[in-house]
Phi, psi and omega in degrees: 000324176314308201281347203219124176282097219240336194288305209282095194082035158256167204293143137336288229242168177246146033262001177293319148337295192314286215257024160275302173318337198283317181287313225271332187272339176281337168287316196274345163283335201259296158353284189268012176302301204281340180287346200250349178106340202216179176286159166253128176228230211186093204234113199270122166240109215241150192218143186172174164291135171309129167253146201268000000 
């Protein structure tokens, strides 16, 4: 991602801004899934009230 300027043709205006960026992390998520072999996955850790 360092090497490639993803700003340089994208639309103005939104939600077409929105959902040019949306196609570009996903080739780069897909990208780097298949270099590493596997899903990429994720891990959220949230601190708040519990719900009862």
């Amino acid at each position: 991602m360092t090497d490639k300027n993803i700003i340089t043709g994208a639309p103005t205006e939104e939600p077409a801004r929105q959902q040019y960026f949306m196609e570009q992390v996903k080739k780069l998520v897909e990208a780097e899934s298949a270099k590493k072999g596997r899903p990429l996955t994720c891990f959220i850790n949230t601190f708040g009230c519990p719900t009862v």
